[in-house]
C-alpha positions, 0 to 999 in steps of 0.5 A: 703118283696115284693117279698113275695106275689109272693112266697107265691102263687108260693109255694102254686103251687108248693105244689100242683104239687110237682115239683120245676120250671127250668123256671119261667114265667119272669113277675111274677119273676119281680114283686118281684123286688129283686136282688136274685130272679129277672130273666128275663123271661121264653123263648121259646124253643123245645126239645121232651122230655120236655113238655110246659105249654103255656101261653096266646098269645098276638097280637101286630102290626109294628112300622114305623120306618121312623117315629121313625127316625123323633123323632131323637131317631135313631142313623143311624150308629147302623141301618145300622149294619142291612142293607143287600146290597139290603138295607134291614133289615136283621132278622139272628134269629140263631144269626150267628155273634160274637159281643161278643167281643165288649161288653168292661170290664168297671167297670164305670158304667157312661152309654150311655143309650140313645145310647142304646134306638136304640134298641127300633127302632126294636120292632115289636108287633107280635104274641109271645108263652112264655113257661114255663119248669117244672122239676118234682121232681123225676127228680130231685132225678134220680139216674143217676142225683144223681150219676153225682153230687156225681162224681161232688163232688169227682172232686178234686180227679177225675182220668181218671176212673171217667171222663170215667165214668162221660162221659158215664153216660152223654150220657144217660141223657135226656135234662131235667136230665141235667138241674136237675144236674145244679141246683143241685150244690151249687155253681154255679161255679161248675155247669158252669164248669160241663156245659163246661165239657159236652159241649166238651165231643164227641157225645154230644151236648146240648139241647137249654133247658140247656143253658136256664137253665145254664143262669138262673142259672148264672143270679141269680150271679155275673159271668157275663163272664160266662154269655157271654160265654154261649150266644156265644155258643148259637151263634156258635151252630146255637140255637136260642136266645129269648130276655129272653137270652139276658135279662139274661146276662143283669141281670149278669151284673148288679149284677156285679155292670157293668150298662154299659155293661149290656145296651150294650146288648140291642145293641148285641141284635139289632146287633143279629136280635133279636126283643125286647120285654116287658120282656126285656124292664122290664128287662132293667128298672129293671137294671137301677133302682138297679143301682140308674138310675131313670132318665134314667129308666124313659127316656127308660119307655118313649121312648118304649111307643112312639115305641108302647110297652105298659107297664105293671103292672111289668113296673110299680113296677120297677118305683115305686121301683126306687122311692122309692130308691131314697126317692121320695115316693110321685112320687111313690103314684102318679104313683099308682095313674095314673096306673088306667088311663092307664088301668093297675091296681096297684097290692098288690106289688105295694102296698107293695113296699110303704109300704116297705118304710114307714116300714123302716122310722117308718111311721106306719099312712103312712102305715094304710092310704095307706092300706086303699088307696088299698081297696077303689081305687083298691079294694085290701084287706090286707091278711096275707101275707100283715100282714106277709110282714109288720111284717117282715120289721118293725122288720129288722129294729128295730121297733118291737114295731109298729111289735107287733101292726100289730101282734095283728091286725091281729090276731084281724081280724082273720089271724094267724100269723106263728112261723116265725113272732113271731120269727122276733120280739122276734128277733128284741127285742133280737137286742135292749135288750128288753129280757123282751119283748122277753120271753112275746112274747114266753110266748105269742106264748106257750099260744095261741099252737104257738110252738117256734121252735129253731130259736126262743129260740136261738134268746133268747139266743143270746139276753141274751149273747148280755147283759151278762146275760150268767145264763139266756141264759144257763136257756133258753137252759134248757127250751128248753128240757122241751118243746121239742125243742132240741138246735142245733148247731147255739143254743150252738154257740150263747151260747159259743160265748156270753161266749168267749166275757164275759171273758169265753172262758175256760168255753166255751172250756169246753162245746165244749170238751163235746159237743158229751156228750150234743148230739150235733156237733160243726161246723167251726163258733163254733170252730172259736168263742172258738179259737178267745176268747181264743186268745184274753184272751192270752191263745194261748197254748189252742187255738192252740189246738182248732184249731188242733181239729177244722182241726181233725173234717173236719173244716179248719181254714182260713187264717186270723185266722191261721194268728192271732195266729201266730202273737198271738204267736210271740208277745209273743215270742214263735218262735218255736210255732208259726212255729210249728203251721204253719207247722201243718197248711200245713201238714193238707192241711188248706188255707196257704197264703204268708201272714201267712209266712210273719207274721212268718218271720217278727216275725223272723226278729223282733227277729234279728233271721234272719238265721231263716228268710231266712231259712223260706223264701227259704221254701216258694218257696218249699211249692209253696207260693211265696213271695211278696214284703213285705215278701222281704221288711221285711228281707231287713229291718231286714240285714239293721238293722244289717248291712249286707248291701251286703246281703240286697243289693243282696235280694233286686236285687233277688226280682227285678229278680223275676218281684216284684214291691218295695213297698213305704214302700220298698222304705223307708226301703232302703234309711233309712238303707243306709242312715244309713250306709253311703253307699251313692253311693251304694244306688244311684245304687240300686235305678236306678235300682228300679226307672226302675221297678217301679217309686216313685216320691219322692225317692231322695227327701227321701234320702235328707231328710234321709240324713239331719237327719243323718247329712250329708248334702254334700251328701244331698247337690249332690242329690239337682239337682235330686230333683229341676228338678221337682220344685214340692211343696214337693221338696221345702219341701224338700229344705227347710229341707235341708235349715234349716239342714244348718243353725243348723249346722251354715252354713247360706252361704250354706243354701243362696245357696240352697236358690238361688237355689230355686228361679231360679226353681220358688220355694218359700223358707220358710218366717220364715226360710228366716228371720233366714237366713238374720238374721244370714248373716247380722250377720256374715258380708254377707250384700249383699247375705242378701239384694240379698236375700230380692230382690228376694223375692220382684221380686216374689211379696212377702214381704220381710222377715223383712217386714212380 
């Protein structure tokens, strides 16, 4: 809850101006230190129309970088991408390069960063204007913004009339009106394709301003390709890229979980000419600690001081964070404790990280000593968003016994906490079964003029649901209207859910068929929770039926709840349902996926209906849902069953056509069903034929094995070559089934043989099986293949089998 402090005055600024921020300024947006709200800084940039708040210049002076390259710090190859043929550095501000490219796709995260410190060596102290960007909330709500993100939301249906349309209200938005649509979308996907859109589009080009605004919006995801794109961009257009650019990409990254490429930025930047900054280095540390690198993050925190980069309090919160992550919570107090030496004074957040911590391992004297700690050393007071932030984490975590304490602290000195922390405990008591505690606490909040609002009583609810009391829950409903707090949607959801897992789901179907009647709307987590209960009871007929509802009302069931009642109803054996639910599935436009086809046909195949089955398989081709290889495993299985081996032989050779990879599974549904029929040398063929799409180590060692256990040991016997050619531990596995094979069918010669075998390809065979096998030799007579057998296992330096 540190990033609390940070949002409590930002929405206190943005109540008094009445205008939601494009840009936030970068170390402020740090100190919050979470992963959804971390960006990397407010960036410098000039458009007519847009007017700037500036903030504070800062001078700062060179570093010699002869002097850094003494350190061994510099890597002269990486220096040498800057030299000019006058061997001079070259300063490309317009970033004019593509070494976008040599940012790899590596999903390790095993980085080189101290290859990625060179870029330390290109910090120069200088003179720097950071701005910040404000949208007004008319902008926001302009009529031409509003009526591009209502054609945006018309896209799937978009013809050539609304592109035309769509391009001529573009042309007449101001820089700032573009920014207003991107963050207006939901989905930042959508609002990186209208980016592109607009970035083809004739006799328009974007304002430096947009692209900021498209990265910001892109570093609160994980689309971090999309990131790299806009920067090339930025590239090929000639707009200059401040750090902050870089910084965001970098943040991309990082929430892609790729901590290598998002150091290799650092080098992008170096190569652009592009000087570092403290922004960037926060950015940088910042990255290394959500990726668990304290080490490293400590190694950059040292080396940007050498080159003269004087952290500061952001710096400091990173690597209080990092601590704290790793469980070094007395690093984390000593490195508050050295902030004041270093003329950077701890701030509430630094204070709040720690507290965090204790928070969450129930150390409530660790938090009270060191609020103390935080008034005597750096004369900063609990406020109510301290208390606020303790309430709140002390309850996500299940301690709402030490969250009441805190509540009842603060309202001793003064501060009165909101419905919100009232909220968070009766929450928190809800999740541990405390209901008694809970209703105390909303008596409590109706007493002191703290109205519950609907997020507190469906708590209730829900609390009362979790512990099967379903009367208490439907009364608290009813407590709710005498007090004037209608139930929503997440109210009745939480009350039909606790219904369906008590055995109710009739019930609960019942007050979802009179929900217009109760004045409120059922959503798609309502209908799913009805579907599932119903599903579970075995009522099918009636959860089909709450699913043609759900898709009537706008809500698409996905694919794997389509799949659980179809495989619901072929367990049941109810065929035609269960495709008669499909199809109305498709007509309704729902999420259908090859592996609700696959549930269907192999409950087809499980029937021996396998005209059925084939039938549904040429459908799919027609419904543009191609069929994988378990599809096509499924009906191989099903004709082998049934002997229709010609057929199984030309699906499977049609599924290699169609480029699909067998599966292991595939494999052994093959060999068994060949094995089965005797069609030896029919499986040989078919298997070369899958061996050359797709390797399996172990196919003919299954087939030996297959072989064994139907009783044709000849056959198995021709394949053993295949199989010693390897000499691996699961061909002896194998040569030991056939071995013991032999000598169940009173054949201890052959089984001697196959031993033989095994020995000129260095493979032990089984002691015990080798005991029965001399034994049953000297028995029938064979004393020399007996005691030749007992040599071998001496030349190997085993004991022989009547030793051991």
């Amino acid at each position: 809850m540190h990033s609390g402090y940070f949002s409590y005055h930002r929405i206190q600024r943005i109540l008094a101006r009445r205008c939601p921020f494009v840009y936030i300024r970068f170390n402020a947006y740090l100190s919050s230190f979470s992963e959804s709200n971390f960006n990397p800084g407010s960036h410098p940039v000039s458009d007519s129309n847009v007017s700037f708040v500036e903030r504070d210049h800062f001078n700062e002076g060179n570093v010699d970088f002869g002097k850094f390259r003494e350190m061994g710090v510099e890597d002269s190859r990486e220096l040498s991408l800057f030299a000019d043929n006058n061997g001079g550095y070259q300063r490309n501000r317009s970033l004019k390069f593509d070494g976008f490219d040599e940012i790899e796709e590596e999903e390790g995260d095993n980085c080189r960063t101290d290859d990625d410190f060179v870029v330390l060596n290109s910090y120069n102290e200088q003179t720097e204007d950071v701005w910040r960007i404000e949208l007004e909330e008319d902008e926001l709500r302009h009529p031409l913004v509003r009526e591009i993100c209502r054609l945006i939301q018309c896209r799937s249906a978009w013809n050539a009339k609304l592109e035309r349309d769509m391009r001529h209200l573009l042309r007449s938005l101001k820089p700032r009106q573009v920014c207003a649509v991107l963050l207006s979308q939901d989905d930042e996907r959508v609002a990186l394709q209208f980016f592109y859109w607009a970035d083809r589009q004739w006799r328009y080009r974007h304002n430096p301003i947009v692209y900021y605004a498209m990265l910001e919006i892109l570093s609160k995801t994980k689309l971090c390709q999309g990131a790299k794109r806009v920067l090339r961009l930025m590239a090929r257009r000639g707009i200059e890229c401040q750090p902050e650019a870089f910084g965001y990409l970098m943040v991309s990254y990082s929430r892609a979980g790729n901590l290598r490429n998002a150091m290799k930025v650092l080098t992008l930047m170096q190569k652009a000419g592009v000087e570092l900054n403290l922004g960037l280095c926060n950015t940088a540390i910042h990255v290394l600690v959500m990726a668990n690198k304290l080490e490293k993050a400590l190694r950059f925190f040292e080396r940007m001081q050498i080159v003269g980069i004087i952290p500061n309090v952001v710096t400091y919160n990173c690597l209080i964070k990092g601590y704290c992550n790793v469980n070094q919570v007395e690093n984390a107090l000593q490195l508050i404790s050295d902030m004041s030496s270093k003329n950077c004074s701890p701030d509430k957040v630094s204070f709040y990280t720690i507290m965090s911590f204790f928070c969450k391992e129930k150390q409530v004297k660790e938090v009270r000593d060191l609020m103390e700690k935080m008034v005597k050393e750096s004369n900063l007071f609990p406020d109510m968003v301290t208390y606020d932030t303790l309430i709140h984490i002390l309850s996500k975590h299940g301690h709402a016994d030490e969250a009441l304490e805190f509540l009842q602290e603060a309202e001793a000195r003064g501060f009165q906490i909101d419905k919100v922390g009232h909220s968070a405990i009766v929450h928190a008591y809800c999740k541990q079964g405390k209901m008694d505690e809970a209703k105390g606490i909303v008596s409590e909040m109706l007493s002191k003029g703290c109205n519950p609002d609907v997020v507190t009583y469906t708590a209730v609810v829900d609390g009362f649901c979790r512990v099967g009391k379903l009367e208490q829950a439907k009364k608290m409903l009813q407590h709710m209207y005498k007090h004037g707090c209608k139930p929503n949607t997440v109210s009745y959801t939480a009350l039909l859910t606790g219904l369906c897992r008590n055995g109710s789901s009739l019930q609960a179907r019942e007050m979802l068929t009179s929900s217009e009647e109760e004045f409120w709307t059922p959503n798609a987590i309502t209908y799913s929770a009805v579907m599932h209960g119903l599903r579970k009871e075995g009522k099918l007929s009636e959860a089909c039926d709450v699913v043609k509802e759900m898709i009537s009302k706008g809500f698409f069931p996905n694919p794997v709840e389509i799949n659980l009642i179809i495989e619901s109803l072929c367990q049941e054996g109810k065929m035609n349902d269960a495709k008669r639910f499909l199809e109305e599935c498709l007509n309704k436009g729902c999420a259908v996926n090859v592996v609700n086809f696959t549930t269907l046909i192999h409950g087809y195949c499980q029937k021996d209906n396998l005209e059925a089955a084939l039938s549904l398989l040429d459908d799919m081709y027609l419904s543009n849902k191609h069929p994988d290889a378990v599809t096509y495993t499924a009906i191989i299985d099903a004709l082998g069953k049934n002997g229709r081996i010609e057929e199984a032989t030309d699906l499977t050779m049609k599924m290699l056509k169609k480029g699909l990879l067998p599966t292991p599974v595939t494999y052994r549904t093959v060999i068994h069903r060949y094995c089965q029929m005797g069609k030896v040398e029919d499986l040989l063929k078919l298997l070369e034929k899958m061996l050359s799409r797709q390797n399996c180590k172990t196919a003919y060692n299954q087939v030996i094995e297959k072989l064994c256990s139907f009783g044709s040991l000849q056959e198995a016997d021709k394949l053993l070559s295949r199989v010693l050619k390897t000499a691996s531990r699961n061909d002896a596995n194998t040569c030991n089934m056939l071995l013991e094979s032999y000598l169940s069918k009173g054949m201890p010669l052959s089984a001697y043989k196959v031993a033989c075998r095994m020995f000129n390809r260095n493979l032990i065979p089984n002691l015990k099986l080798s005991d029965k096998l001399s034994k049953r030799l000297m028995s029938e007579g064979k004393s020399a293949e007996a005691d030749n057998l007992m040599l071998r296992f001496v030349e190997r330096g085993h004991l022989s089998p009547q030793c051991e």
